[in-house]
TORKOL-4160 file (C-alpha; in steps of 0.2 Angstrom, whole numbers, padded with zeros to 4 digits, m for minus):
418
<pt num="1" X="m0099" Y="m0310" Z="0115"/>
<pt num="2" X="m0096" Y="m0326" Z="0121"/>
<pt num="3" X="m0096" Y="m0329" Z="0141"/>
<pt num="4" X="m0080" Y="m0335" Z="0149"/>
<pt num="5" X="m0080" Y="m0343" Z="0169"/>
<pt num="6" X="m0069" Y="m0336" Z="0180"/>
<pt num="7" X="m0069" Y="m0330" Z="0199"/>
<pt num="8" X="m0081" Y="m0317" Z="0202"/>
<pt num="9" X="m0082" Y="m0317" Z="0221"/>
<pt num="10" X="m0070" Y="m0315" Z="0234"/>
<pt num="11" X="m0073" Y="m0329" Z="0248"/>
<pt num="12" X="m0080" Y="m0322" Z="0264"/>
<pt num="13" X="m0069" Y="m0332" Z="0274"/>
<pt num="14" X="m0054" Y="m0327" Z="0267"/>
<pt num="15" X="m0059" Y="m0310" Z="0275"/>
<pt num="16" X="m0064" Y="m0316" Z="0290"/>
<pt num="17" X="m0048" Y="m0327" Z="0291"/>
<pt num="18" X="m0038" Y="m0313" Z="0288"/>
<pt num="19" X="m0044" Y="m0303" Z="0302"/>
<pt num="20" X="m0043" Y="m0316" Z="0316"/>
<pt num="21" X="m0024" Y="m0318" Z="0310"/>
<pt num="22" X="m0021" Y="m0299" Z="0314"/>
<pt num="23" X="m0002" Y="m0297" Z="0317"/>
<pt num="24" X="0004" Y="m0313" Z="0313"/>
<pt num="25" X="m0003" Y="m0310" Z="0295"/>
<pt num="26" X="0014" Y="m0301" Z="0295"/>
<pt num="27" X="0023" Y="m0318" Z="0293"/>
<pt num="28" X="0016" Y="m0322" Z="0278"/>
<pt num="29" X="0025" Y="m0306" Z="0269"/>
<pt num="30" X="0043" Y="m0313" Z="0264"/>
<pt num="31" X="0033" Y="m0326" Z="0254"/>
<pt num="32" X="0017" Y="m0318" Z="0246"/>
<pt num="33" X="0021" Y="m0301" Z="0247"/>
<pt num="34" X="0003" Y="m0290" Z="0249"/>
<pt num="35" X="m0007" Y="m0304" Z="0241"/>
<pt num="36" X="m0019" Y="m0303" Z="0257"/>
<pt num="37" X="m0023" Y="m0286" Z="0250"/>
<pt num="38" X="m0031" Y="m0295" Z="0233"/>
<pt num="39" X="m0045" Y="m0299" Z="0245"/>
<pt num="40" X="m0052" Y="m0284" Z="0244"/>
<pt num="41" X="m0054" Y="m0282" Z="0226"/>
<pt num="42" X="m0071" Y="m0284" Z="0219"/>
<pt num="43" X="m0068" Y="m0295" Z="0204"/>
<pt num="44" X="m0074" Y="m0287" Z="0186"/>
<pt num="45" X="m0080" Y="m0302" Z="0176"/>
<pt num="46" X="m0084" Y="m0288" Z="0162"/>
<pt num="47" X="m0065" Y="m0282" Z="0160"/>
<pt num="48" X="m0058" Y="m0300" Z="0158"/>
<pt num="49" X="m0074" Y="m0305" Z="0146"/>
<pt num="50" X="m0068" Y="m0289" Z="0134"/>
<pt num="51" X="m0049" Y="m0290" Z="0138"/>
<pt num="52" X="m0049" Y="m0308" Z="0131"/>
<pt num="53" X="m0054" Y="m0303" Z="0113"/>
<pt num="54" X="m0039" Y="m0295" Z="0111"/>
<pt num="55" X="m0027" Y="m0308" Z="0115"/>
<pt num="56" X="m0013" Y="m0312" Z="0101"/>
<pt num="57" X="m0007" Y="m0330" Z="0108"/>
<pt num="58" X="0003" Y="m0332" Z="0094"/>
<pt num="59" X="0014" Y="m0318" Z="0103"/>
<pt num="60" X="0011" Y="m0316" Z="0120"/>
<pt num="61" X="0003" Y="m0298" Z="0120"/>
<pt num="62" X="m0014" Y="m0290" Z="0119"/>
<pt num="63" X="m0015" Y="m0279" Z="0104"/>
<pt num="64" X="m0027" Y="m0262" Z="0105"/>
<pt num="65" X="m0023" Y="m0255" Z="0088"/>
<pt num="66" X="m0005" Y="m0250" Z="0087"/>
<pt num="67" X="0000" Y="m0253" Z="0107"/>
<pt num="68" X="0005" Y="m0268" Z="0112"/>
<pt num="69" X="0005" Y="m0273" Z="0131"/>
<pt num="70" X="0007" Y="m0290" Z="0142"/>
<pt num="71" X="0009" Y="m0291" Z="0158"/>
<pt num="72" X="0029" Y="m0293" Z="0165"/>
<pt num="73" X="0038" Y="m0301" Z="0178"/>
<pt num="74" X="0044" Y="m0284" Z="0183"/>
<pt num="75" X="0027" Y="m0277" Z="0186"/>
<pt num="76" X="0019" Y="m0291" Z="0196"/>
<pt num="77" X="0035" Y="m0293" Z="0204"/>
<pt num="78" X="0032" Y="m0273" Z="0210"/>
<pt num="79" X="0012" Y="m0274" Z="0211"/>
<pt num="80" X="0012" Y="m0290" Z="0223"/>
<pt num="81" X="0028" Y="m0284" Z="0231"/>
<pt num="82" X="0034" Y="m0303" Z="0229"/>
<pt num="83" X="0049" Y="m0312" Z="0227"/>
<pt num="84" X="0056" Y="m0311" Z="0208"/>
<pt num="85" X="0071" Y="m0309" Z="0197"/>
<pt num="86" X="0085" Y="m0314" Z="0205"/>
<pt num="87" X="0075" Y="m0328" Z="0216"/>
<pt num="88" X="0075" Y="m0346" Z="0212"/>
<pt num="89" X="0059" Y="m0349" Z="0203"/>
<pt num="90" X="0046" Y="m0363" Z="0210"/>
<pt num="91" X="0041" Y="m0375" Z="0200"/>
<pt num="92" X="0023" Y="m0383" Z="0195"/>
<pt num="93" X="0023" Y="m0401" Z="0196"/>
<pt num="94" X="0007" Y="m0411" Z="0204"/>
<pt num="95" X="0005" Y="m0415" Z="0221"/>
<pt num="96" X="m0009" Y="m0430" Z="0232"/>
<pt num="97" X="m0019" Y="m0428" Z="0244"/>
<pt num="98" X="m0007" Y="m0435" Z="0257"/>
<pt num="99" X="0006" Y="m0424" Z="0251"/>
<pt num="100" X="m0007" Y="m0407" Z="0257"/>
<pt num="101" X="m0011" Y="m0416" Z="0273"/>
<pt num="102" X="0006" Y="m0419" Z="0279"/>
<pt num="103" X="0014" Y="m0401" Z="0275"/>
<pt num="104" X="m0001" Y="m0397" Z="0284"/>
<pt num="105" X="0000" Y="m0407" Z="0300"/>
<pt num="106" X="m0017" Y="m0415" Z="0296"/>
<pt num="107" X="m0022" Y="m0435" Z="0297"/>
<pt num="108" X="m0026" Y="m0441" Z="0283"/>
<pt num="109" X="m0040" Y="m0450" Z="0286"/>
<pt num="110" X="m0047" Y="m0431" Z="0294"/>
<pt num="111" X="m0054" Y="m0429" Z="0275"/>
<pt num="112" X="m0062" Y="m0443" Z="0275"/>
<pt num="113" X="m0080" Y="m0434" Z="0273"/>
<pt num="114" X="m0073" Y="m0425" Z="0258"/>
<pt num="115" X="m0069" Y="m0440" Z="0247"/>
<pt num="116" X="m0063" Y="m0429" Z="0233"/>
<pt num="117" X="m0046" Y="m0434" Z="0226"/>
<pt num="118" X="m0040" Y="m0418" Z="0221"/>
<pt num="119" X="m0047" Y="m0405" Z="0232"/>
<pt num="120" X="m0056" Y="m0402" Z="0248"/>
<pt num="121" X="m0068" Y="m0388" Z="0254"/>
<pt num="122" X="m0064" Y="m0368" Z="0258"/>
<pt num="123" X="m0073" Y="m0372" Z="0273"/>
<pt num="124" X="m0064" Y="m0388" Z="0280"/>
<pt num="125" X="m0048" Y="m0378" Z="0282"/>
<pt num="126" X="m0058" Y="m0362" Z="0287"/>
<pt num="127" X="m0063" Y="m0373" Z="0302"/>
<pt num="128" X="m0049" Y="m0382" Z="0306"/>
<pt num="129" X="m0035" Y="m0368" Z="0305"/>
<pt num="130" X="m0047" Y="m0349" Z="0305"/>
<pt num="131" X="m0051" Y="m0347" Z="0321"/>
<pt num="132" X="m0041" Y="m0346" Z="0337"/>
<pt num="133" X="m0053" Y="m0359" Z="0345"/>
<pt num="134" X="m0049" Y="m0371" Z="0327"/>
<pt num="135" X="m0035" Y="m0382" Z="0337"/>
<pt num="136" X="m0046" Y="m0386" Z="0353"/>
<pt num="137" X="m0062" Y="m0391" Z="0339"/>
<pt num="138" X="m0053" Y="m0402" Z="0328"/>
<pt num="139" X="m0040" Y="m0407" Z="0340"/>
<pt num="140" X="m0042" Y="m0425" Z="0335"/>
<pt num="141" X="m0038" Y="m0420" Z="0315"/>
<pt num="142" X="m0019" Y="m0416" Z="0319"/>
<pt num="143" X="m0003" Y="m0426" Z="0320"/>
<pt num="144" X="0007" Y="m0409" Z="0328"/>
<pt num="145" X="0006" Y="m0398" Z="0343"/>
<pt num="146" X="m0002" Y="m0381" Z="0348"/>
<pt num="147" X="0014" Y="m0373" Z="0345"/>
<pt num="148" X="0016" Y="m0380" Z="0329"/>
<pt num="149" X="m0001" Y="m0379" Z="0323"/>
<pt num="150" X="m0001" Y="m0359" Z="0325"/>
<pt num="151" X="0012" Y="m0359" Z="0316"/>
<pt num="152" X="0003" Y="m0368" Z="0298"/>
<pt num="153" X="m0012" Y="m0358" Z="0301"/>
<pt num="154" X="m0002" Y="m0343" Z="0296"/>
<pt num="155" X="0005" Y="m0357" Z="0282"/>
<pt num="156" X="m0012" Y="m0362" Z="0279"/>
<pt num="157" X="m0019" Y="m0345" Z="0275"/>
<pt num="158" X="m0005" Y="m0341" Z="0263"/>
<pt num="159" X="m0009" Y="m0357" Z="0255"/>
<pt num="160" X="m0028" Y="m0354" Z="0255"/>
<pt num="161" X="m0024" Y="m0337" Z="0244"/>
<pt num="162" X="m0013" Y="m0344" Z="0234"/>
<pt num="163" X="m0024" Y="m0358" Z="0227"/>
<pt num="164" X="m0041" Y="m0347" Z="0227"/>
<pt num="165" X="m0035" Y="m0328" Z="0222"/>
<pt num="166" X="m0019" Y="m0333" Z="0210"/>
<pt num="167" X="m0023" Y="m0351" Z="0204"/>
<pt num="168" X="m0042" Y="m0353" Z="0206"/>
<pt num="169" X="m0052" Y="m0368" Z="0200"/>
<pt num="170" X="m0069" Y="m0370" Z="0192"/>
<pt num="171" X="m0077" Y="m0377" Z="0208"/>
<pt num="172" X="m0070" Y="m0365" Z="0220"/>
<pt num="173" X="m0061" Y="m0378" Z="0231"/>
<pt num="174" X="m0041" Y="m0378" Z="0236"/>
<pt num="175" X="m0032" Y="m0390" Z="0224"/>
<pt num="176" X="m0021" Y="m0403" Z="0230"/>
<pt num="177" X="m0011" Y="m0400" Z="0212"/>
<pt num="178" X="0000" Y="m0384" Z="0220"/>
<pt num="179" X="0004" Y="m0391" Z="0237"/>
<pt num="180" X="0023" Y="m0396" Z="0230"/>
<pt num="181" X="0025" Y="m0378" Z="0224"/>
<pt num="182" X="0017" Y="m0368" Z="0240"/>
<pt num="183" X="0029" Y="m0381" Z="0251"/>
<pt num="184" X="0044" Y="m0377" Z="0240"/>
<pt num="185" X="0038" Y="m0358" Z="0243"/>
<pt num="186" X="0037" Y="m0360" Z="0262"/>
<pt num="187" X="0053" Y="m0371" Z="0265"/>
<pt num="188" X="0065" Y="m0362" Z="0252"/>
<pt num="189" X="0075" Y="m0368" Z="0238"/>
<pt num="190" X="0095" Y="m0366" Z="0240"/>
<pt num="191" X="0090" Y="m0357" Z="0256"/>
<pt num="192" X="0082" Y="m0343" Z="0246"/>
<pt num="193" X="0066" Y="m0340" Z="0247"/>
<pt num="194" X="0058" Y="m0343" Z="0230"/>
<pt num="195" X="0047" Y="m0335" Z="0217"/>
<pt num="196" X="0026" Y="m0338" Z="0209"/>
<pt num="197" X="0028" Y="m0322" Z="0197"/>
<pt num="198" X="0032" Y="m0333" Z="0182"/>
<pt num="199" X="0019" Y="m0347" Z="0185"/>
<pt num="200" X="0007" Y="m0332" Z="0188"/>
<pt num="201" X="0011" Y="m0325" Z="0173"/>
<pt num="202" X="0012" Y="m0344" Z="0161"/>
<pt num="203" X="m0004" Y="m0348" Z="0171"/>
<pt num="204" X="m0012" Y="m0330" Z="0164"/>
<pt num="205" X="m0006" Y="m0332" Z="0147"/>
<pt num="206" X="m0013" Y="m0349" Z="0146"/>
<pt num="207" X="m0030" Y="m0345" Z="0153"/>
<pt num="208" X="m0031" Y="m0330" Z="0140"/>
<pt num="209" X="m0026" Y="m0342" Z="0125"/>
<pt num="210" X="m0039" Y="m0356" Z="0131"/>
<pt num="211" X="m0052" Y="m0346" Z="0136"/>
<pt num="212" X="m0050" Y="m0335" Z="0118"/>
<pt num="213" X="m0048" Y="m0353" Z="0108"/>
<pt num="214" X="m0063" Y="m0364" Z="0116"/>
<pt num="215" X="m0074" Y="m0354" Z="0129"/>
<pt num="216" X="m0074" Y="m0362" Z="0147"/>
<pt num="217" X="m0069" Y="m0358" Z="0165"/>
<pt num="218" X="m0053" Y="m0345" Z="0168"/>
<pt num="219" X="m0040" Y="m0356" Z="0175"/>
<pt num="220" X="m0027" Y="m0341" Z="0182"/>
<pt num="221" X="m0029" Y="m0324" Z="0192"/>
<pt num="222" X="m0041" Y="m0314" Z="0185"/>
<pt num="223" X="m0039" Y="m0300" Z="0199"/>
<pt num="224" X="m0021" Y="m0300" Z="0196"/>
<pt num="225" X="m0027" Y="m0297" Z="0176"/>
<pt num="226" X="m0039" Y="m0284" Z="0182"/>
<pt num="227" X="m0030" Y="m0274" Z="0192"/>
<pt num="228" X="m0013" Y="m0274" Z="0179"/>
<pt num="229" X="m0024" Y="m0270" Z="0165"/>
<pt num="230" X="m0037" Y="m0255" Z="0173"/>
<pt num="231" X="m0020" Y="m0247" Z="0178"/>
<pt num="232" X="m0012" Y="m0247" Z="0161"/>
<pt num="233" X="m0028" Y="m0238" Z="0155"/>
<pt num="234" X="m0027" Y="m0223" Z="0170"/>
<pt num="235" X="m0017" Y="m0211" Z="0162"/>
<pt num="236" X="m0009" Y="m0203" Z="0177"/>
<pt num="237" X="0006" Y="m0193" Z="0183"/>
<pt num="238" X="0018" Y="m0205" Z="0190"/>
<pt num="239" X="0025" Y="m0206" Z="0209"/>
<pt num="240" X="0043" Y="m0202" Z="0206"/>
<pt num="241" X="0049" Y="m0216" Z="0220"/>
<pt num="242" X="0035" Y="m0228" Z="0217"/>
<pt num="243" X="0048" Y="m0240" Z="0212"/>
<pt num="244" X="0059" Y="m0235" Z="0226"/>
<pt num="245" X="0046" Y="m0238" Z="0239"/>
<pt num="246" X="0048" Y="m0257" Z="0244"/>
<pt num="247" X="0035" Y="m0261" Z="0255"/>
<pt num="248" X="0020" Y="m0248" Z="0246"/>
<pt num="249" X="0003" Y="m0257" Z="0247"/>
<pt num="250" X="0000" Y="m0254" Z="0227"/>
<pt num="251" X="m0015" Y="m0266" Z="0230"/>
<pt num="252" X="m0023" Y="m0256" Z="0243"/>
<pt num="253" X="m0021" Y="m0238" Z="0231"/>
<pt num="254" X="m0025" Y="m0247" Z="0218"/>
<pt num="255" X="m0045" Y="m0240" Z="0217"/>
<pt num="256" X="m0039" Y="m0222" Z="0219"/>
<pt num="257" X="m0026" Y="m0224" Z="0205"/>
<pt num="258" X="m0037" Y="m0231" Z="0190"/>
<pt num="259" X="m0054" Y="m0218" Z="0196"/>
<pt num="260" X="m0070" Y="m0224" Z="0189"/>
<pt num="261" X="m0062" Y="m0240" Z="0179"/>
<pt num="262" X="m0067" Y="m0249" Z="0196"/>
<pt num="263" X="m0082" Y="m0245" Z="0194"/>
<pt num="264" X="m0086" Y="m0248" Z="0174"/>
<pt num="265" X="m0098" Y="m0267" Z="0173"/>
<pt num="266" X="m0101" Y="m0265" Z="0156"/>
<pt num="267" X="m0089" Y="m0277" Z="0143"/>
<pt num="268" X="m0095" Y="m0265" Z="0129"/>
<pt num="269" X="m0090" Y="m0249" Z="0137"/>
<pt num="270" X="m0073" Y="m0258" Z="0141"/>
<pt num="271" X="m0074" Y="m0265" Z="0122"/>
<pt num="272" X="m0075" Y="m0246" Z="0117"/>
<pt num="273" X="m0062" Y="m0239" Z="0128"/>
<pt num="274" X="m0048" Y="m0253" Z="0120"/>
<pt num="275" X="m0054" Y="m0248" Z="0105"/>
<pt num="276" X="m0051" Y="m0232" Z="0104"/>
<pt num="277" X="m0035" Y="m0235" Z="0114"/>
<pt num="278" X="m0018" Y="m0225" Z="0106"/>
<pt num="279" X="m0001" Y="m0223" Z="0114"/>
<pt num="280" X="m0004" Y="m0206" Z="0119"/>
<pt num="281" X="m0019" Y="m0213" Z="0130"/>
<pt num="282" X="m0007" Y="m0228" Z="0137"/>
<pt num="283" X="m0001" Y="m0227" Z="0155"/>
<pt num="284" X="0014" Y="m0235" Z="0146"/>
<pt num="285" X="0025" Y="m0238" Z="0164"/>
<pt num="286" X="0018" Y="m0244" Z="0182"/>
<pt num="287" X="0022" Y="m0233" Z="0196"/>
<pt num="288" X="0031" Y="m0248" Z="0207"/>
<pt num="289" X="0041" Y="m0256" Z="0189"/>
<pt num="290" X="0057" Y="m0256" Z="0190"/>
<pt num="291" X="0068" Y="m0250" Z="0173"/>
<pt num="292" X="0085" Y="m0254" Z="0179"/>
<pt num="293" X="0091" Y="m0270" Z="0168"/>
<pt num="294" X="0074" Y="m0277" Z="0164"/>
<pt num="295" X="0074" Y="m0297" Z="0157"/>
<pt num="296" X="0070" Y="m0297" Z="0138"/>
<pt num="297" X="0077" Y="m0312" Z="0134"/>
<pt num="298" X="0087" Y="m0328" Z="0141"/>
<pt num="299" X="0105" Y="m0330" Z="0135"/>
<pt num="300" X="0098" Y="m0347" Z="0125"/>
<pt num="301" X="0083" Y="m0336" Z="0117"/>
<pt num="302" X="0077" Y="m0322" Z="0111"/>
<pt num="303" X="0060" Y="m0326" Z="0120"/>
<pt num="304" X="0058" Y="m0332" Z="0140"/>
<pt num="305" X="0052" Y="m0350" Z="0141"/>
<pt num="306" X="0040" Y="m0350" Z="0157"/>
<pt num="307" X="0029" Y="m0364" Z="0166"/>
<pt num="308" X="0011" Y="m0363" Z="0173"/>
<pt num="309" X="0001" Y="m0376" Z="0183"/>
<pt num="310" X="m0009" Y="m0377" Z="0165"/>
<pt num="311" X="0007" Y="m0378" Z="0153"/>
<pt num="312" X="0022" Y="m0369" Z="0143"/>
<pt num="313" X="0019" Y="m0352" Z="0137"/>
<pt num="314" X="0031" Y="m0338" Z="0128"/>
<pt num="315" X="0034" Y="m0324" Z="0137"/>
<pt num="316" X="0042" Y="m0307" Z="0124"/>
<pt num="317" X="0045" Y="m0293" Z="0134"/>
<pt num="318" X="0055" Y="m0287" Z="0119"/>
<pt num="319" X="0037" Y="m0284" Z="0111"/>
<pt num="320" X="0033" Y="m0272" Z="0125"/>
<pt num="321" X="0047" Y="m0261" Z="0129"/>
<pt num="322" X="0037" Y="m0246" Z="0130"/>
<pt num="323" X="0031" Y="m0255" Z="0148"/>
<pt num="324" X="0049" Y="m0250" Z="0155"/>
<pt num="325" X="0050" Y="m0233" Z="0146"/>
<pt num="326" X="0063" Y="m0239" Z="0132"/>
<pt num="327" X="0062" Y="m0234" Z="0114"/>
<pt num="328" X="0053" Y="m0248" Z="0107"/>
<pt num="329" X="0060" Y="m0257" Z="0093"/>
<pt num="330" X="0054" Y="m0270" Z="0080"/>
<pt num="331" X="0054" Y="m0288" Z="0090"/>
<pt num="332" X="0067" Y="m0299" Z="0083"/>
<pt num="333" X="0052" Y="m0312" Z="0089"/>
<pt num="334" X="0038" Y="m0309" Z="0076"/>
<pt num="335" X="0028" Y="m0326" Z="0081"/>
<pt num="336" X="0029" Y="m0340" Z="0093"/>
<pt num="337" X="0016" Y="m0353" Z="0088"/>
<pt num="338" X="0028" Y="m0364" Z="0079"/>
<pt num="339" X="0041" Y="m0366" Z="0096"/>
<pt num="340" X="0040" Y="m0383" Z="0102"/>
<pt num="341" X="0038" Y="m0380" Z="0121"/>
<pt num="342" X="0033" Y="m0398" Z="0126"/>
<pt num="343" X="0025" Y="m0401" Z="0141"/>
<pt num="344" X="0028" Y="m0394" Z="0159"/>
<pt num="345" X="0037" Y="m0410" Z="0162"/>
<pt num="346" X="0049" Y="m0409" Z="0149"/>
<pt num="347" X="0051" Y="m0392" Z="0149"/>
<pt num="348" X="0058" Y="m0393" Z="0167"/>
<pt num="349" X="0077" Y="m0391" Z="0163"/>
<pt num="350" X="0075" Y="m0379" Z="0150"/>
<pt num="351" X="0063" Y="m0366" Z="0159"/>
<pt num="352" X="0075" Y="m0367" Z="0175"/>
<pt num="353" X="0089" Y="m0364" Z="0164"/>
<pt num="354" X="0082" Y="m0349" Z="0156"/>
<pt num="355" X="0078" Y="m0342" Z="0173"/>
<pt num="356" X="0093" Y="m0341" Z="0177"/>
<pt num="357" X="0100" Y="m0335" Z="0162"/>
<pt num="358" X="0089" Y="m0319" Z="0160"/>
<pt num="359" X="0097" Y="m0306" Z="0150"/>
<pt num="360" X="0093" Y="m0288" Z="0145"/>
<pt num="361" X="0099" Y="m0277" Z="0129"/>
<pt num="362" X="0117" Y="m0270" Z="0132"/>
<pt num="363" X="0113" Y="m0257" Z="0122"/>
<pt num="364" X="0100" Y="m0249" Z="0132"/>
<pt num="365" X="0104" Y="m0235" Z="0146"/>
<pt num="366" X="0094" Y="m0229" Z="0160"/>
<pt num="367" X="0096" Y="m0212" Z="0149"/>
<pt num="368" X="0083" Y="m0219" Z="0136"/>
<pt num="369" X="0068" Y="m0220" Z="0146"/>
<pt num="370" X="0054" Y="m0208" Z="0145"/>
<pt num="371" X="0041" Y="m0215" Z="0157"/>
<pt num="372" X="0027" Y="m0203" Z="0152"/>
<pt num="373" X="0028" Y="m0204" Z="0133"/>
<pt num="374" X="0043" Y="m0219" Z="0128"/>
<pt num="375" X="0047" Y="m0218" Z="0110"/>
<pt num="376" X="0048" Y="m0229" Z="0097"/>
<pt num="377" X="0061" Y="m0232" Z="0084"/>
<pt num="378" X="0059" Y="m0228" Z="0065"/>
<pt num="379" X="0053" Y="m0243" Z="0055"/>
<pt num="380" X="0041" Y="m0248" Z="0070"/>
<pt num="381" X="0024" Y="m0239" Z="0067"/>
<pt num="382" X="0026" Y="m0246" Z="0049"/>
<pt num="383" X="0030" Y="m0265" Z="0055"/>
<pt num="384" X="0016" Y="m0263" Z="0069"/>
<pt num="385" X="0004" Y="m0258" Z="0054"/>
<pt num="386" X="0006" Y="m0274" Z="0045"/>
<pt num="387" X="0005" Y="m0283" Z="0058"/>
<pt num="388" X="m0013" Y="m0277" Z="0064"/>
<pt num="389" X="m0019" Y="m0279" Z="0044"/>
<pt num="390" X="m0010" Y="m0296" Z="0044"/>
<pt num="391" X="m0023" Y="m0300" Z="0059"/>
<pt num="392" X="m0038" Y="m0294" Z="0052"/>
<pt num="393" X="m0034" Y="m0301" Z="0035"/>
<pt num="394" X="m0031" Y="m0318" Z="0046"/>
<pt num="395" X="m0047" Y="m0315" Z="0054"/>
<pt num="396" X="m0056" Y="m0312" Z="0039"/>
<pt num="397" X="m0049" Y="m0328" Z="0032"/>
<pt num="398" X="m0056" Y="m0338" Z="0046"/>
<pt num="399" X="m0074" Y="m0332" Z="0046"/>
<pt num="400" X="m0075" Y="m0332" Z="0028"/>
<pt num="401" X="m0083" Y="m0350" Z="0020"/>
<pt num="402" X="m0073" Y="m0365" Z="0013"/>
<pt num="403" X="m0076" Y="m0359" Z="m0008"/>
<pt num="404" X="m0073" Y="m0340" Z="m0002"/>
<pt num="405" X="m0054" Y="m0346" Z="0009"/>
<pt num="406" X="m0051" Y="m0356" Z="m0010"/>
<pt num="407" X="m0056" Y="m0344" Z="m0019"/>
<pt num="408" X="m0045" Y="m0333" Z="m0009"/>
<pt num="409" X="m0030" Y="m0343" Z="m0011"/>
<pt num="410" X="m0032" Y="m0345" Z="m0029"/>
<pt num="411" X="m0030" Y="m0327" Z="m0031"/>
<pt num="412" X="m0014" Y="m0325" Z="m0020"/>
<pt num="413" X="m0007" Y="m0340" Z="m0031"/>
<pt num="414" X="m0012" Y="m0331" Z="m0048"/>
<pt num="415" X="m0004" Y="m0314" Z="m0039"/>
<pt num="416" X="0013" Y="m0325" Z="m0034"/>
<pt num="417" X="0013" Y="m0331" Z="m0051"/>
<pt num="418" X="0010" Y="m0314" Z="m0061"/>
C-alpha cells in the first residue's frame, strides 16, 4: 500500500496555548466554532492511508461497494459548529509575509531570524502571543499596545489552528498563503461573519485526489477526514435533537460515539471493514446534520463549484442523499472529470455566484427522511451496480499491459461492429 504524509501529531503547544487562554478562548467561538476541540484528537494515519483507495475523483465520493459517501457542507458545518450555509463564504487567494505581520501587529523585520518567505515557526508565534508574560518578552516585536495585543493572541490562536489542524503543510510551519482568508474570517465580509466549510471540504477533495493520483504529503484536514469517516462506520441509535443542540461539543463525544474505531491502527483491518461495508451497516445520517432544505445543487448546476487553497473541485451531494435521510435517486451527475473548472483565480466569480445560489430538490419533504435506514429509488441498486463493474473494468484496463489494453479494444470494436 503505498504511504501518503499527512499530520500525524497534534502540536504540543497548541495544547499548552489553549490552556493559558482559558476563558477568553470563548472569543474565538463565532468564527471557528469547536475547532479548539480538534486538538485533542489523536490523528489515525492508518484510516486516511485505507480511506484514500476508495476515492472516486472523477465524482467527488468514496465508493465501499454499493454506498456512496462524501463529506458535506451540512455535516462539517454541524460537526465544527461553524459558520455555513447562509454565510458569506471566504475566499482562498494568497497572502506575504508582510500581509501576516501586519494583521498581527508584528514588525516586520521581527522575522528576520526565520528568513522563510512563506512560513514561520510554530514556535515563533507560541513565544510571541502563548503566554501571558509573551508582550513584556517580545515587547520590541510589536507595533500595537497591551490592550491590543490581548486581543490578536486570541486572533493569533484561531489562526495558529486554522493553518496547522484544518490546512496543514508538509513542514509543519503556519503559511503565510491563508492570512487573506483568516483576516477576512476575523473582520467580516458584508458585516457577516464568513464561512471555511467549503475551502475545508475543496481542500479535502483535493488532497484525496492528489494523494490517490501521485503519492505525497496530505495537503487538507486529515482529522476532520478521520473523525467524519469513523463516525459514518459507528452504527448507532441517533440523539433525536442532536441537530437541534447548537452549541453540543460533537468533537469532544466524538471517542464515545465511534467505540473501538478510535483505537484500530491497522490500514488492513480498516481495508477490511470498508470492504465488507453495506448500507445496512452505514450510519447513513450524522447526529448534528441538519435535513431541512439541504444544497444539492446551485441554480447554474447541477453540481456545486467549490475553492480550496489547492484548487477547484466538484462537490455532488446529489450522489449522497442517503447522508440526509432522503430516498436516494440515480445522480443526474454521472461524472465530473470533463468540467472545465480553471483555476482558483478564474474560478472566483463563478464559485461565489454558486454560493449564493445553492438550491435543494422541491420535490423532497421532510416526510421522506428515514434517518436510520433511507431508501433508495427503483432503478438505483441496478445504476450503482454498473457503475462499481465500470470501475473495476477501468481498473483492470489500467493495470493491464499496452498489447493486452489493444488487444482489449480490438474486441470491444469487433462487438460494436457485430
Amino acid at each position: 500500500m503505498t504511504q501518503y504524509r499527512m499530520l500525524n501529531q497534534v502540536p504540543r503547544e497548541l495544547n499548552q496555548w489553549r490552556n493559558n487562554l482559558s476563558y477568553e478562548i470563548g472569543g474565538l467561538f463565532q468564527y471557528v466554532g469547536h475547532l479548539p476541540s480538534l486538538v485533542d484528537i489523536i490523528p489515525n494515519v492508518s484510516a486516511i492511508q485505507a480511506l484514500i483507495n476508495y476515492w472516486d475523483p472523477d465524482v467527488s465520493v468514496f465508493r465501499f461497494g454499493m454506498c456512496e459517501l462524501t463529506p458535506t457542507i451540512e455535516e462539517l458545518e454541524g460537526l465544527l459548529q461553524m459558520p455555513g450555509k447562509g454565510s458569506p463564504m471566504v475566499y482562498p487567494s494568497g497572502g506575504t509575509r508582510e500581509q501576516f505581520c501586519r494583521f498581527l501587529g508584528l514588525r516586520s523585520n521581527s522575522l528576520d531570524q526565520h528568513p522563510d518567505a512563506r512560513s514561520c515557526p510554530l514556535r515563533f508565534l507560541y513565544d510571541r502571543f502563548g503566554e501571558k508574560e509573551s508582550f513584556e518578552r517580545h515587547q520590541i516585536d510589536y507595533f500595537i499596545t497591551k490592550g491590543q495585543w490581548e486581543e490578536k493572541r486570541v486572533q493569533a490562536f484561531g489562526l495558529v489552528l486554522i493553518n496547522l489542524l484544518l490546512f496543514p503543510q508538509r513542514h509543519g510551519k503556519v503559511t503565510f498563503a491563508t492570512i487573506n482568508m483568516i483576516q477576512n474570517l476575523f473582520l467580516g465580509i458584508q458585516e457577516a461573519t464568513p464561512t471555511l466549510i467549503p475551502v475545508v471540504i475543496a481542500d479535502i477533495f483535493s488532497a484525496l485526489t492528489n494523494c490517490q493520483r501521485k503519492g505525497g504529503f496530505f495537503y487538507a484536514s486529515n482529522l476532520v477526514l478521520q473523525i467524519w469517516i469513523m463516525e459514518h462506520l459507528a452504527k448507532r441509535s441517533l440523539n433525536p435533537m442532536g441537530s437541534c443542540l447548537p452549541v453540543e461539543n460533537w468533537i469532544d463525544s466524538h471517542r464515545e460515539r465511534v467505540g473501538h474505531y478510535y483505537r484500530v491502527m491497522s490500514s488492513n483491518q480498516f481495508i477490511e471493514e470498508f470492504n465488507n461495508l453495506t448500507p445496512e451497516k452505514v450510519q447513513w445520517v450524522l447526529d448534528w446534520t441538519k435535513v431541512r432544505n439541504p444544497a444539492f445543487k446551485t441554480t447554474q448546476h447541477d453540481f456545486i463549484p467549490l475553492a480550496g487553497v489547492n484548487g477547484l473541485v466538484a462537490y455532488i451531494p446529489q450522489r449522497v442523499m442517503r447522508q440526509f435521510g432522503y430516498p436516494q435517486s440515480i445522480p443526474m451527475v454521472q461524472r465530473v472529470e470533463d468540467l472545465r473548472l480553471g483555476t482558483v483565480t478564474e474560478g472566483r466569480s463563478m464559485v461565489l455566484e454558486a454560493w449564493g445560489n445553492l438550491r435543494g430538490f422541491e420535490n423532497l419533504q421532510l416526510e421522506m427522511v428515514n434517518k436510520m435506514a433511507p431508501a433508495v429509488m427503483p432503478g438505483y441498486n441496478e445504476w450503482i451496480k454498473q457503475m462499481v463493474e465500470h470501475d473495476r473494468a477501468r481498473q483492470q484496463s489500467s493495470s493491464a499491459s499496452p498489447e493486452e489494453q489493444m488487444e482489449r479494444l480490438k474486441k470491444e470494436l469487433e462487438e460494436s461492429q457485430a
